[in-house]
mmCIF file as gemmi writes it, N, C-alpha and C atoms, coordinates in Angstrom:
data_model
loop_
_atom_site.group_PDB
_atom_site.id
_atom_site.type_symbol
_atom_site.label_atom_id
_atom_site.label_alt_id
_atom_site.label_comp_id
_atom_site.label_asym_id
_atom_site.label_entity_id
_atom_site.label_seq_id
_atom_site.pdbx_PDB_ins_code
_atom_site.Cartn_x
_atom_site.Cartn_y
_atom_site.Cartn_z
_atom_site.occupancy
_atom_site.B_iso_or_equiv
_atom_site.pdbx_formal_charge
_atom_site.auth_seq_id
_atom_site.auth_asym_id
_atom_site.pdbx_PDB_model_num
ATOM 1 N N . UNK Axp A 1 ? 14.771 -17.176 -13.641 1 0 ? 1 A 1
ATOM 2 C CA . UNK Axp A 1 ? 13.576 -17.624 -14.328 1 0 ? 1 A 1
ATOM 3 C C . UNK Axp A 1 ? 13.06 -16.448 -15.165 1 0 ? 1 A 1
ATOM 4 N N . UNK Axp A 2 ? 13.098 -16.428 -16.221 1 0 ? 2 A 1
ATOM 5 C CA . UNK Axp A 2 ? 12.209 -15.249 -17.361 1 0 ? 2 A 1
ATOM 6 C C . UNK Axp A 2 ? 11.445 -15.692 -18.247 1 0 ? 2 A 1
ATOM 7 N N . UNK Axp A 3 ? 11.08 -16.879 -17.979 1 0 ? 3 A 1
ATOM 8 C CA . UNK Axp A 3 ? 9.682 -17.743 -17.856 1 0 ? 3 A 1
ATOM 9 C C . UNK Axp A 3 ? 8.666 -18.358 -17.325 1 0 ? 3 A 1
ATOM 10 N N . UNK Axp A 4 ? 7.776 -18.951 -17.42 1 0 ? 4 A 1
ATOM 11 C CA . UNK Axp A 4 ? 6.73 -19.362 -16.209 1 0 ? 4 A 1
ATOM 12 C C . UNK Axp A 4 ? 5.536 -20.228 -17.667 1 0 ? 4 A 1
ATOM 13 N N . UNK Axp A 5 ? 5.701 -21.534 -17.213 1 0 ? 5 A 1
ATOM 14 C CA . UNK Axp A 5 ? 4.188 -22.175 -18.191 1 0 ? 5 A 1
ATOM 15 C C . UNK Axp A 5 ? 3.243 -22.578 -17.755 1 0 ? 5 A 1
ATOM 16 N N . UNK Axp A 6 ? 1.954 -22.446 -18.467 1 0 ? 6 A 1
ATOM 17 C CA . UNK Axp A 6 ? 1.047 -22.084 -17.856 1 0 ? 6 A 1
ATOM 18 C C . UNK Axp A 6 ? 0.039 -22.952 -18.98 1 0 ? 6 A 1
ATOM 19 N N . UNK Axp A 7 ? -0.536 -23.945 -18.264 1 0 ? 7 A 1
ATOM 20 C CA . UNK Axp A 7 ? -1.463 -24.551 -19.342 1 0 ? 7 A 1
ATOM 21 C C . UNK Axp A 7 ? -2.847 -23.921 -20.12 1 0 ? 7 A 1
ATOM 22 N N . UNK Axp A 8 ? -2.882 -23.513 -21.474 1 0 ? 8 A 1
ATOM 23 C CA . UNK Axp A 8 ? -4.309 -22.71 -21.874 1 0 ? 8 A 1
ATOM 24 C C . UNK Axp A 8 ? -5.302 -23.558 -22.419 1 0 ? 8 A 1
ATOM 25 N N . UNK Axp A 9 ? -6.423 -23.74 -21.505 1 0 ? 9 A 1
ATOM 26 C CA . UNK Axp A 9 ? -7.446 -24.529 -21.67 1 0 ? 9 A 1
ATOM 27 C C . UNK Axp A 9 ? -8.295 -24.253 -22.852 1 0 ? 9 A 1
ATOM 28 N N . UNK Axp A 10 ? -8.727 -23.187 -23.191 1 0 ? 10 A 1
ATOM 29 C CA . UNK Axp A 10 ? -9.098 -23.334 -24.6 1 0 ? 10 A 1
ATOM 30 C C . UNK Axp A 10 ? -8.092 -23.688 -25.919 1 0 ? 10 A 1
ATOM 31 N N . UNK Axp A 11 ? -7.132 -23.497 -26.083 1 0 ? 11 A 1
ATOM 32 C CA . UNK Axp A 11 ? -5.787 -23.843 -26.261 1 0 ? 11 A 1
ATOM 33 C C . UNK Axp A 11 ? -5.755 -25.78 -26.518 1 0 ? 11 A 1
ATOM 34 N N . UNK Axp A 12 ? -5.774 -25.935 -24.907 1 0 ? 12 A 1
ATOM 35 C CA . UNK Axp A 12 ? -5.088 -27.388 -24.836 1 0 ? 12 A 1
ATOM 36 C C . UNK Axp A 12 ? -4.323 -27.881 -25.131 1 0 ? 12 A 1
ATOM 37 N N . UNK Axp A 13 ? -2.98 -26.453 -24.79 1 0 ? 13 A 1
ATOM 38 C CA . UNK Axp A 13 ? -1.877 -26.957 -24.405 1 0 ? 13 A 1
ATOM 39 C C . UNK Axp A 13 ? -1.065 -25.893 -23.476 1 0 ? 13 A 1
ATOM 40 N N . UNK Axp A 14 ? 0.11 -26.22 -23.357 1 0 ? 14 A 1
ATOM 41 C CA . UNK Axp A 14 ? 0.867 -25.254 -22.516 1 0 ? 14 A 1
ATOM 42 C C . UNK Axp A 14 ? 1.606 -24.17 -23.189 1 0 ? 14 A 1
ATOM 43 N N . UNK Axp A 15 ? 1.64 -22.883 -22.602 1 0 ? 15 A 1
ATOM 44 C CA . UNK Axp A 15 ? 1.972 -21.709 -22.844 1 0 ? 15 A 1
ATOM 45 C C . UNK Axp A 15 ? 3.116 -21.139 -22.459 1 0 ? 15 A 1
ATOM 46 N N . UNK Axp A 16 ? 4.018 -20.98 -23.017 1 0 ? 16 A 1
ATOM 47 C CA . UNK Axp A 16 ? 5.351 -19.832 -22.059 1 0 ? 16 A 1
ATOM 48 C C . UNK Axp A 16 ? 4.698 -18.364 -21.88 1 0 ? 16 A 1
ATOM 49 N N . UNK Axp A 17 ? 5.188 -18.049 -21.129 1 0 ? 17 A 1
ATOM 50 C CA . UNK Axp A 17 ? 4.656 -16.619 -20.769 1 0 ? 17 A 1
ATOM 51 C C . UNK Axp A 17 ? 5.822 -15.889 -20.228 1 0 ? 17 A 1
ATOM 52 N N . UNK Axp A 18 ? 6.123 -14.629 -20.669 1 0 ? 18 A 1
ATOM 53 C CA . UNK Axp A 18 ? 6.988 -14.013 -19.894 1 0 ? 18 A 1
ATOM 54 C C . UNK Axp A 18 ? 6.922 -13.484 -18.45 1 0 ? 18 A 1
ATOM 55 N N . UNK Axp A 19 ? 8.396 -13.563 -17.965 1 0 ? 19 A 1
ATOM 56 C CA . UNK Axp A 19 ? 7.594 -12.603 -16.22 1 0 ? 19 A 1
ATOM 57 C C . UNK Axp A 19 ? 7.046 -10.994 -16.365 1 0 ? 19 A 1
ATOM 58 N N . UNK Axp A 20 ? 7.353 -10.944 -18.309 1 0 ? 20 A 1
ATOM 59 C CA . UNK Axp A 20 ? 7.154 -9.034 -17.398 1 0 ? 20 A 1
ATOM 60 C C . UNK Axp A 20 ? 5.612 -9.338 -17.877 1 0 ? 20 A 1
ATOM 61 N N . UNK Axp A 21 ? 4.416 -10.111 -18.044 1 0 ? 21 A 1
ATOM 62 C CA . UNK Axp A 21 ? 3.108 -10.205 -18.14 1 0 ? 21 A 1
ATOM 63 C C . UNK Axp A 21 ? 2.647 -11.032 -17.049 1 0 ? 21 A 1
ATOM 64 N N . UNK Axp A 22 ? 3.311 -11.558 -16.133 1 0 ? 22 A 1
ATOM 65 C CA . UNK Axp A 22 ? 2.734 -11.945 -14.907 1 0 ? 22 A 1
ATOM 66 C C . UNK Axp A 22 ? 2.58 -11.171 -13.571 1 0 ? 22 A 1
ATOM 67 N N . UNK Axp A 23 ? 1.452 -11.877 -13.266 1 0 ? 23 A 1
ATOM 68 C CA . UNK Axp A 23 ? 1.236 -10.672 -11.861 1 0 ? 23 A 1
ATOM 69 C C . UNK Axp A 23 ? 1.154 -11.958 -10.786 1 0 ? 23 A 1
ATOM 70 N N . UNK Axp A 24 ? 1.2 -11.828 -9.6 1 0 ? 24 A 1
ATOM 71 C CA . UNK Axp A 24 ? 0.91 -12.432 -8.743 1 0 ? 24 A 1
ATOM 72 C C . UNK Axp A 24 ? -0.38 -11.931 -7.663 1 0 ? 24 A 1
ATOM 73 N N . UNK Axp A 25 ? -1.225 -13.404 -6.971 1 0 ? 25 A 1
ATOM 74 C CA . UNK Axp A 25 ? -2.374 -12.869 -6.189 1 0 ? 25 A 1
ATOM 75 C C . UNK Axp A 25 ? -2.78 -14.129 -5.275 1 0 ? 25 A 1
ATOM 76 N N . UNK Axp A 26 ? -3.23 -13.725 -4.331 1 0 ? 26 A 1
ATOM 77 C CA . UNK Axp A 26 ? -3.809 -14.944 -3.215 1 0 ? 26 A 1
ATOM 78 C C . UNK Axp A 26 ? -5.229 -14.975 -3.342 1 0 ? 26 A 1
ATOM 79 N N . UNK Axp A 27 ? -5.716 -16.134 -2.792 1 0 ? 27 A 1
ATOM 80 C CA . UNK Axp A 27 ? -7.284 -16.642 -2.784 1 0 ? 27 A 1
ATOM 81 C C . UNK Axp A 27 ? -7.523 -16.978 -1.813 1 0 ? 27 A 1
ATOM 82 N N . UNK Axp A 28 ? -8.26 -15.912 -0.877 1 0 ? 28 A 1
ATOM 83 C CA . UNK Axp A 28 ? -8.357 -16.497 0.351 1 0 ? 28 A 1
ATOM 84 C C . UNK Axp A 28 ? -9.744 -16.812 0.56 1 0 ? 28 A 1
ATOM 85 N N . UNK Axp A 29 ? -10.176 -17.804 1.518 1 0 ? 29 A 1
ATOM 86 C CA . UNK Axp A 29 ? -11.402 -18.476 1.627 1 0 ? 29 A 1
ATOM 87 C C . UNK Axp A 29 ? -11.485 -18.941 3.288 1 0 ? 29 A 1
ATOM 88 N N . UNK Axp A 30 ? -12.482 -19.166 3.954 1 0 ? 30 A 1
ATOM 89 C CA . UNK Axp A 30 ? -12.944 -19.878 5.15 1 0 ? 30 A 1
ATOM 90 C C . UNK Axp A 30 ? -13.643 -21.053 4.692 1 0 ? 30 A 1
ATOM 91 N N . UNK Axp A 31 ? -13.573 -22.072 5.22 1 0 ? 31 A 1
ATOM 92 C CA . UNK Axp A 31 ? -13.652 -23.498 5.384 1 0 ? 31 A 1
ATOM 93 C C . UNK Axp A 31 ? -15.006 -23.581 6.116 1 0 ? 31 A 1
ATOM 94 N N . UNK Axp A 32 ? -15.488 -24.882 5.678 1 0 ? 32 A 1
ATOM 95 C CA . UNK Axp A 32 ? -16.514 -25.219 6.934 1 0 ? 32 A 1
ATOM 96 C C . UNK Axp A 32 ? -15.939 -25.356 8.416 1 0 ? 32 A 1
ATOM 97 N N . UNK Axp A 33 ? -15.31 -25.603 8.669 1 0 ? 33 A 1
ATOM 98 C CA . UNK Axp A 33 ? -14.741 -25.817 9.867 1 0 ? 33 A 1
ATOM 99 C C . UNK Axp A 33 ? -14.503 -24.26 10.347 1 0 ? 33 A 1
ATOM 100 N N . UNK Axp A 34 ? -14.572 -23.399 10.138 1 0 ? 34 A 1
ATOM 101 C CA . UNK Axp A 34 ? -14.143 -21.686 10.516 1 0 ? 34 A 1
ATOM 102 C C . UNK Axp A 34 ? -12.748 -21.436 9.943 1 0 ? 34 A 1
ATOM 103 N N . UNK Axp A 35 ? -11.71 -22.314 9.748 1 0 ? 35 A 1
ATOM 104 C CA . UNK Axp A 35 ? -10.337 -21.906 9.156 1 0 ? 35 A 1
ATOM 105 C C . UNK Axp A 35 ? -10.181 -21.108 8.018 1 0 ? 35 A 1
ATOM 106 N N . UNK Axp A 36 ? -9.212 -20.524 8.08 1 0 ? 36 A 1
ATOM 107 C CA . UNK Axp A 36 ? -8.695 -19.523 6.76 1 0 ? 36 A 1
ATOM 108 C C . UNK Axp A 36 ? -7.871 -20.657 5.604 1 0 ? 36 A 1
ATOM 109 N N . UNK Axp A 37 ? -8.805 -20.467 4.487 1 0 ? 37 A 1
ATOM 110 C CA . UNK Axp A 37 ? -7.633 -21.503 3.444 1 0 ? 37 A 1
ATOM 111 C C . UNK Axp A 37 ? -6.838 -20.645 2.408 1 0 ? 37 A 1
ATOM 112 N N . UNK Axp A 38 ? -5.74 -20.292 2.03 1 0 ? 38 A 1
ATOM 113 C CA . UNK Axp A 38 ? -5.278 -19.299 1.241 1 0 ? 38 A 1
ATOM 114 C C . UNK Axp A 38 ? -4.368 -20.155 0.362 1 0 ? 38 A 1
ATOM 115 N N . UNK Axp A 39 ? -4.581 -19.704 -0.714 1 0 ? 39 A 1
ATOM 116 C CA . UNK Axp A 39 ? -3.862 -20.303 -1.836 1 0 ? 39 A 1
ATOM 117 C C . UNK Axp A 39 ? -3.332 -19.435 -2.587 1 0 ? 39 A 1
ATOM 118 N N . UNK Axp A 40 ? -2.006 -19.306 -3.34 1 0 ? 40 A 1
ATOM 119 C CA . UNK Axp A 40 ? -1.293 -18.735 -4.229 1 0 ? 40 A 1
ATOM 120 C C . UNK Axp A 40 ? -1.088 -18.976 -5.598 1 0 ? 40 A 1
ATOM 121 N N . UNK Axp A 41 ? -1.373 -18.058 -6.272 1 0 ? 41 A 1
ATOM 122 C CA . UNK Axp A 41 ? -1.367 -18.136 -7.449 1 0 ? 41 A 1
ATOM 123 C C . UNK Axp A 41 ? -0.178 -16.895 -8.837 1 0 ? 41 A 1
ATOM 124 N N . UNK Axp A 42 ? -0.397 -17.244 -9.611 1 0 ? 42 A 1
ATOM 125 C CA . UNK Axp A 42 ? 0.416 -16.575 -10.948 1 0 ? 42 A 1
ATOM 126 C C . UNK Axp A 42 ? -0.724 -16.639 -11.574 1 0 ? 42 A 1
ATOM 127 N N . UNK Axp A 43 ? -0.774 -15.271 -12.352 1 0 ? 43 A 1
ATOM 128 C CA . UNK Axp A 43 ? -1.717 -15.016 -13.416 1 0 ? 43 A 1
ATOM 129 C C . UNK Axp A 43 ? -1.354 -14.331 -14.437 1 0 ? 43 A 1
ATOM 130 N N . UNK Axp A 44 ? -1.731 -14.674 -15.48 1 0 ? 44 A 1
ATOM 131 C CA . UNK Axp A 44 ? -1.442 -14.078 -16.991 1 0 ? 44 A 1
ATOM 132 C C . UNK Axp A 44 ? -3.022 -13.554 -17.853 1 0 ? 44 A 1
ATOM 133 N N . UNK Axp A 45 ? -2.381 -12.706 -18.806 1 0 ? 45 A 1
ATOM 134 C CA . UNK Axp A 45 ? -3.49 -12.747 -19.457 1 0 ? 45 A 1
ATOM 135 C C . UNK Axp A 45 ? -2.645 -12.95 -21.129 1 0 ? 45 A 1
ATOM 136 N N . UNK Axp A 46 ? -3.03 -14.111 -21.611 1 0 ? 46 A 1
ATOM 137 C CA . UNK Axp A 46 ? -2.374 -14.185 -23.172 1 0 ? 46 A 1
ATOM 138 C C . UNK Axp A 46 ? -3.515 -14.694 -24.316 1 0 ? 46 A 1
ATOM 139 N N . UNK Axp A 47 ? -3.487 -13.35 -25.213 1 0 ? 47 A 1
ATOM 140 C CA . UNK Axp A 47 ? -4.373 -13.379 -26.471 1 0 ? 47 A 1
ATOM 141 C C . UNK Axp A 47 ? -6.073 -13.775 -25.965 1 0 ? 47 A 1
ATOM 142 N N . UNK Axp A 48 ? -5.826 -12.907 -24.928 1 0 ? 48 A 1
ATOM 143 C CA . UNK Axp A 48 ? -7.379 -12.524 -24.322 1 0 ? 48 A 1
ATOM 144 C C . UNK Axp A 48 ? -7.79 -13.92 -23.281 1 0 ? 48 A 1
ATOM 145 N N . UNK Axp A 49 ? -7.318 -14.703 -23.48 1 0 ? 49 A 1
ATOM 146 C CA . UNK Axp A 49 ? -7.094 -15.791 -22.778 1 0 ? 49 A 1
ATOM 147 C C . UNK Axp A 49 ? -6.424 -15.567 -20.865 1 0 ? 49 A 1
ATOM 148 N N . UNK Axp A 50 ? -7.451 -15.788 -20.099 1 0 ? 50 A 1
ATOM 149 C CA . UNK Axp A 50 ? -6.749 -15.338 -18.47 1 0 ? 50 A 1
ATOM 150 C C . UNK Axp A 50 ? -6.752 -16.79 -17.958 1 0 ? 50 A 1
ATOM 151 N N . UNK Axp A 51 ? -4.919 -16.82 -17.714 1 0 ? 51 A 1
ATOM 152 C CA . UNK Axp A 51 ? -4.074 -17.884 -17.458 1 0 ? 51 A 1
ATOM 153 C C . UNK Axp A 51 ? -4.172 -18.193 -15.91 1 0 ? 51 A 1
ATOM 154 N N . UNK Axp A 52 ? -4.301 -18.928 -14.989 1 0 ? 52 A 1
ATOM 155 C CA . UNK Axp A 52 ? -3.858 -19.219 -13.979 1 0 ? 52 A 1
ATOM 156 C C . UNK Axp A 52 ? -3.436 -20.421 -13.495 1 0 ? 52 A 1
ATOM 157 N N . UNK Axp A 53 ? -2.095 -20.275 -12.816 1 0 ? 53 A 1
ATOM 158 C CA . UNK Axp A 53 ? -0.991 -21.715 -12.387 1 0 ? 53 A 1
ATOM 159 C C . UNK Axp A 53 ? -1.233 -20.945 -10.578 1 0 ? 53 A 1
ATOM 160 N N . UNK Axp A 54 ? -1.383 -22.264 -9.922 1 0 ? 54 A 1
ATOM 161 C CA . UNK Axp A 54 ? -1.703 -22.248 -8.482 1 0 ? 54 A 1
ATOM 162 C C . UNK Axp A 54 ? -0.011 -22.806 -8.441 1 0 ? 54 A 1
ATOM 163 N N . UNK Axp A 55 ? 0.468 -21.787 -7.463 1 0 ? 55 A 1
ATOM 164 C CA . UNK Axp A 55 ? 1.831 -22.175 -6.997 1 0 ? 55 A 1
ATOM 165 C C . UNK Axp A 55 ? 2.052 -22.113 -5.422 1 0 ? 55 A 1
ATOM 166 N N . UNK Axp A 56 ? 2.822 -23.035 -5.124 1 0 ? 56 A 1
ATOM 167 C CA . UNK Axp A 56 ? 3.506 -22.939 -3.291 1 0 ? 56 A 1
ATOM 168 C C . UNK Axp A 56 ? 3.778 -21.539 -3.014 1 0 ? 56 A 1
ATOM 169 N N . UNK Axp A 57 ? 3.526 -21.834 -1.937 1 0 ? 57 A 1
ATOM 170 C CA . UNK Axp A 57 ? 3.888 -20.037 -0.938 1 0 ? 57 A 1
ATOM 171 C C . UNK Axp A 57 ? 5.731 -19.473 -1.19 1 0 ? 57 A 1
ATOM 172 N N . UNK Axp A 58 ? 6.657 -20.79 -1.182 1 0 ? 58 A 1
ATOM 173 C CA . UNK Axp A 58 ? 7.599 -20.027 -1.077 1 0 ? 58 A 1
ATOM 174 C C . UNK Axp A 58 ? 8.054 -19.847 -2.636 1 0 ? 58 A 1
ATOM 175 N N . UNK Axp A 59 ? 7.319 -20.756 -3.574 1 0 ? 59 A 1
ATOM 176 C CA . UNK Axp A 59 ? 7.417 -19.831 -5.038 1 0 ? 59 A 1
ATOM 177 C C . UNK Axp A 59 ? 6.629 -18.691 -5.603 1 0 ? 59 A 1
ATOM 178 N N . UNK Axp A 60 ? 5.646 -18.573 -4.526 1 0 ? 60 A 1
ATOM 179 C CA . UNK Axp A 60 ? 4.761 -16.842 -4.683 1 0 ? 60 A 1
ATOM 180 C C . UNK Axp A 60 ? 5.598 -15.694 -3.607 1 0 ? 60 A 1
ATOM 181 N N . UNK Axp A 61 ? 6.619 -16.25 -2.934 1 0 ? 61 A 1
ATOM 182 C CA . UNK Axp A 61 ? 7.21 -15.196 -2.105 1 0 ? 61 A 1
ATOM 183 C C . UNK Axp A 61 ? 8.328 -14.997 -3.05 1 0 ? 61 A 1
ATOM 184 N N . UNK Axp A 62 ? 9.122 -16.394 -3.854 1 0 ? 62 A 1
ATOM 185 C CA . UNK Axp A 62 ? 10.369 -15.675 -4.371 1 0 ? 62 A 1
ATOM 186 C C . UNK Axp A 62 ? 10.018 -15.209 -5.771 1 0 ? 62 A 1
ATOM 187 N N . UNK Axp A 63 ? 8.94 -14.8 -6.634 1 0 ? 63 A 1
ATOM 188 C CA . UNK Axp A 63 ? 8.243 -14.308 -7.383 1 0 ? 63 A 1
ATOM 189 C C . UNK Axp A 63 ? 8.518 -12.615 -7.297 1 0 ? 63 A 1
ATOM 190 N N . UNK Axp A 64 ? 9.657 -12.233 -8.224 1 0 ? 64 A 1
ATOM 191 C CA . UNK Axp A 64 ? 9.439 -10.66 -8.07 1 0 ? 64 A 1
ATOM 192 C C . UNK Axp A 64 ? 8.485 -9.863 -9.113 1 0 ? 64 A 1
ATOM 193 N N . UNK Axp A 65 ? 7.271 -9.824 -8.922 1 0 ? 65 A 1
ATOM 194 C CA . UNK Axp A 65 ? 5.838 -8.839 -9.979 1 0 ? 65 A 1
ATOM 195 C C . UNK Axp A 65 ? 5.066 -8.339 -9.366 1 0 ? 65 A 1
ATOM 196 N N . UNK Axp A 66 ? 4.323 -8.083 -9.651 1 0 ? 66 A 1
ATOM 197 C CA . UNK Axp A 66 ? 3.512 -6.935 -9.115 1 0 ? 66 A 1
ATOM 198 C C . UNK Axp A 66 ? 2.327 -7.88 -8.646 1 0 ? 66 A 1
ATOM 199 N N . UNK Axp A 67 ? 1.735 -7.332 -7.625 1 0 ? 67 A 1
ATOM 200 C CA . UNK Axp A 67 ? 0.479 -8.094 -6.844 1 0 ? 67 A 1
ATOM 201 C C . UNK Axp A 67 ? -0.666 -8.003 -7.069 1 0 ? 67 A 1
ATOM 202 N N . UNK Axp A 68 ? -1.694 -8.409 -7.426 1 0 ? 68 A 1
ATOM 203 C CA . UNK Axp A 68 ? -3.12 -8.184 -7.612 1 0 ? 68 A 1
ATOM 204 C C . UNK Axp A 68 ? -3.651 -8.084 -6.545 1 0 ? 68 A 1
ATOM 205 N N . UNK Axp A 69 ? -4.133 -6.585 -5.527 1 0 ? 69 A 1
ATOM 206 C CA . UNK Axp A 69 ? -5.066 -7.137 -4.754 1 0 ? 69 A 1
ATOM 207 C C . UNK Axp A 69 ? -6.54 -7.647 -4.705 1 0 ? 69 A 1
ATOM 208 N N . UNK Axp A 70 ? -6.773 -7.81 -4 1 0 ? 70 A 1
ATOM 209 C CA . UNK Axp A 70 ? -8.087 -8.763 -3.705 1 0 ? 70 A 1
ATOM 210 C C . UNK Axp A 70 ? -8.96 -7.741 -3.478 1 0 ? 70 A 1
């Protein structure tokens, strides 16, 4: 994969983006209930525009970029 698309809402439409401008990062949150909810994501930043596609865990694990921490 040496692509990844990514829909740009001011835009309103979809974007190719390369992997060497993607980073990867999690969103983690607690629930009403007390649970941990964590979600995965891909992020870009294109023509000042900051991209984000919410992806499955085992396509943010086989994702080789660099990590944003939290």
């Amino acid at each position: 994969m040496d692509s990844m698309e990514f829909y740009d809402v001011r835009k309103r439409a979809k974007v190719s983006v390369p992997m060497s401008q993607i980073k990867k990062r999690t969103y983690t949150r607690v629930t009403k209930n007390g649970s941990r909810q964590t979600r995965y994501a891909a992020v870009a930043e294109v023509d000042g525009s900051k991209l984000t596609k919410f992806i499955s865990e085992d396509t943010y694990n086989s994702l080789d970029v660099s990590v944003i921490e939290e």
